[in-house]
C-alpha positions, 0 to 999 in steps of 0.5 A: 011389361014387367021390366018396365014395371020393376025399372019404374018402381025403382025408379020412383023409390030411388027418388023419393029417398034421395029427396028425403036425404037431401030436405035434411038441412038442419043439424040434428042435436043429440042430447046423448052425444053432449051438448053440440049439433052433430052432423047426420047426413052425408053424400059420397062418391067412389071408384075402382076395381070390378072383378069376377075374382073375390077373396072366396075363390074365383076362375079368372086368369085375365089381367085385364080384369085389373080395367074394369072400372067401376063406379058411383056414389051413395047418400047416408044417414047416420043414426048412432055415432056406430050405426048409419043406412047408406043408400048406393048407387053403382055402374061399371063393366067386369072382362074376365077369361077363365080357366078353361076358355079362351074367349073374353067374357063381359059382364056389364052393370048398367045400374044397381041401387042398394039399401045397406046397414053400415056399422062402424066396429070402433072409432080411433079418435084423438078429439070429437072434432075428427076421427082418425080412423074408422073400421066399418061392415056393411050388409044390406039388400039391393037390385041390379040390371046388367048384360052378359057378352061371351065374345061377339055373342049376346047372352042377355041384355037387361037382365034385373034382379036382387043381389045382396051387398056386403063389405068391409073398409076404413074411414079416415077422417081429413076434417070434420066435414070430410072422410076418405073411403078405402072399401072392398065389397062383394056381391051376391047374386040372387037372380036367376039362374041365367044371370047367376051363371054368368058370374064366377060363384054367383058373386062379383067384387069391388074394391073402391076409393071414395070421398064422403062429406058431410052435409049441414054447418061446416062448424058441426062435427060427423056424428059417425066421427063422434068418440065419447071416450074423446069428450069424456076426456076434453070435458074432464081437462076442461073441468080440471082447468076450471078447478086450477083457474077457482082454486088459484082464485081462491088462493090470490083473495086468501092471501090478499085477505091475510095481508089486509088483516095484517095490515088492519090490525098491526100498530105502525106507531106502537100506541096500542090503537090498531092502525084500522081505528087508529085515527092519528097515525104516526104519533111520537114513541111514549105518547099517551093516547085515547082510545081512537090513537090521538095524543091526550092533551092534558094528562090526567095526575094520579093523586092516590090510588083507589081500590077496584071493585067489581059489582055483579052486575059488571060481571053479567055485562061480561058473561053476556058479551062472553056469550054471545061473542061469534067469530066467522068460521076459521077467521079472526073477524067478529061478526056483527051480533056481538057488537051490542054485547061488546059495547056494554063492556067498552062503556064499563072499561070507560066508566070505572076505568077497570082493567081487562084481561082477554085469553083467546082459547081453541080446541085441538082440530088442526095444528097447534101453531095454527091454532095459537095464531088464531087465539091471539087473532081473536084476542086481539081482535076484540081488544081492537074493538074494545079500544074503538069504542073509547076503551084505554088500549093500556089497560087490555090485555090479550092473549092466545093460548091455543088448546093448551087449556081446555075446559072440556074434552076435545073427543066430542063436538059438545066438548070442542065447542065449549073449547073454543072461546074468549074469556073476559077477565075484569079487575 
């Protein structure tokens, strides 16, 4: 009657857990493991060698324990890329001689069921999509019905009780859903004594071959294949390809920006009137031009020449534009708050035909030749738009100076500021 009871109570726990395992159809995401869905679930089956020898000693002499055959399969669930519970189910048949008989023993496993914590010791892998290989020791609880048979004679039939199994083996990954098993696992009896004696030690071995795949999406890699020092290393080439691919970005528009520039404000027909607002390019060598680049028809005769006289009130148009004069950072280009300013100073220019000096000036942060370039940028800059707004290209001058001629020390960021600038001489 108790037989019956214990055979149906595993029974009933068996199937409840195979049921649990396989309602699992959905991929578990786990945020700590990245951003991809890992598979957790898996099924496998094995077989091999039973035998009553173990690497802790044993009595048996008979080579023919080399045909006894095991077999069965198990479920998984892997909780951590190291940790997973495997529920095993086995079958087989053990034909031993000792040392000090010479009648054949059998010992046949008619079913045992275990419950074991697997834990992988380390996981070599070159990617996240697949490991190489997986050492893993696994302990855990199960129980077992077997026979015994010592020649014609039955010693038990039916016999159940509680074993404890134990292993060790490797995993070697074929592809991101499938793993061959290579395990040897030994067995402790916990039994009675009956049964106990019937096996060398009160333990059995098996050494076993197996295959495990995965269940869920094919396109989802093993969570136990899972290797974290794999994707750190992916991430960071990603990372890396993405900082090349900005950085060559970056590089194509500076150079395509510097051509642009060179182009804007070179003067193809040396007129004074940068080609940008230049609107009559092309014209003849010693042409006399307005300040739009276009030829004046009817020149304009000098009958004497007058003196310049420059008022106070022409000298607060310039400090203003002085002033509020702003470039963009690093670049030649006025920005948009100083054209109101700039353009009081071209109607002056216009109006009572002064002459202008402009002396672009910088602070010593970076090299020299780079800073008088971006001097003599600036300068001209602002002579371009002076000259698009009616001013005679003539009568301005600009110069870059570099940090050749400071106002103020360069050893702070008030000093360098005051360094940095365009002065506006009229005359």
């Amino acid at each position: 009657m108790n037989t019956r009871i214990t055979k149906s109570t595993m029974l009933v726990a068996l199937i409840g857990l195979s049921t649990q395992l396989f309602a699992q159809e959905t991929p578990t995401t786990s945020g700590r493991f990245g951003k991809q869905s890992l598979r957790t679930w898996s099924i496998g089956a094995h077989g091999g060698i039973l035998s009553q020898n173990t690497f802790l000693g044993g009595g048996s002499v008979k080579a023919e324990e080399f045909k006894s055959i095991g077999y069965g399969a198990f479920i998984k669930k892997q909780i951590l890329p190291a940790l997973g519970l495997q529920a095993d189910f086995l079958r087989g048949e053990m034909k031993t001689l000792n040392t000090t008989s010479t009648i054949e023993q059998k010992n046949s496993i008619n079913w045992a069921g275990s419950l074991t914590a697997v834990l992988n010791i380390a996981n070599f892998s070159l990617n996240t999509e697949n490991a190489v290989l997986i050492p893993y020791v696994k302990a855990g609880a199960g129980y077992m019905s077997s026979d015994s048979q010592v020649g014609a004679t039955q010693v038990f039939q039916d016999r159940e009780g509680w074993y404890i199994p134990t292993g060790v083996g490797f995993k070697f990954g074929v592809s991101k859903g499938i793993n061959i098993d290579l395990g040897y696992d030994i067995n402790f009896i916990k039994s009675s004594p009956t049964v106990k004696g019937a096996y060398n030690g009160s333990r059995y071995s098996y050494s076993h071959v197996g295959l495990e795949f995965a269940l869920g999406n094919k396109e989802n890699s093993q969570l136990q294949n899972y290797s974290a020092v794999a994707d750190l290393r992916k991430q960071s080439a990603e990372e890396s390809a993405e900082l090349r691919r900005a950085l060559s970005t970056a590089e194509q528009n500076a150079a395509a920006d510097r051509a642009q520039y060179a182009k804007d404000l070179g003067d193809d027909d040396n007129d004074g009137v940068a080609n940008k607002f230049d609107k009559c390019p092309g014209t003849a060598s010693g042409t006399v031009v307005d300040g739009s680049g276009c030829p004046i028809k009817v020149q304009r005769e000098i009958i004497k020449e007058t003196k310049v006289v420059v008022t106070e009130a022409d000298r607060k148009v310039v400090k203003d534009a002085i002033s509020n004069l702003e470039f963009d950072l690093g670049k030649s280009t006025i920005r948009s708050k100083s054209y109101t300013t700039l353009n009081r100073v071209a109607s002056l220019l216009v109006e009572k035909n002064f002459s202008l000096k402009l002396a672009g000036h910088t602070d010593n942060t970076g090299g020299r030749e780079l800073n008088l370039r971006l001097s003599k940028d600036r300068a001209e800059s602002v002579k371009a738009y002076l000259v698009s707004q009616g001013a005679n290209a003539s009568r301005i001058e600009a110069t870059g100076y570099g940090p050749d001629q400071p106002i103020s020390t360069n050893k702070t960021a008030t000093g360098r500021q005051e360094n940095r600038r365009v002065e506006f001489t009229i005359y």
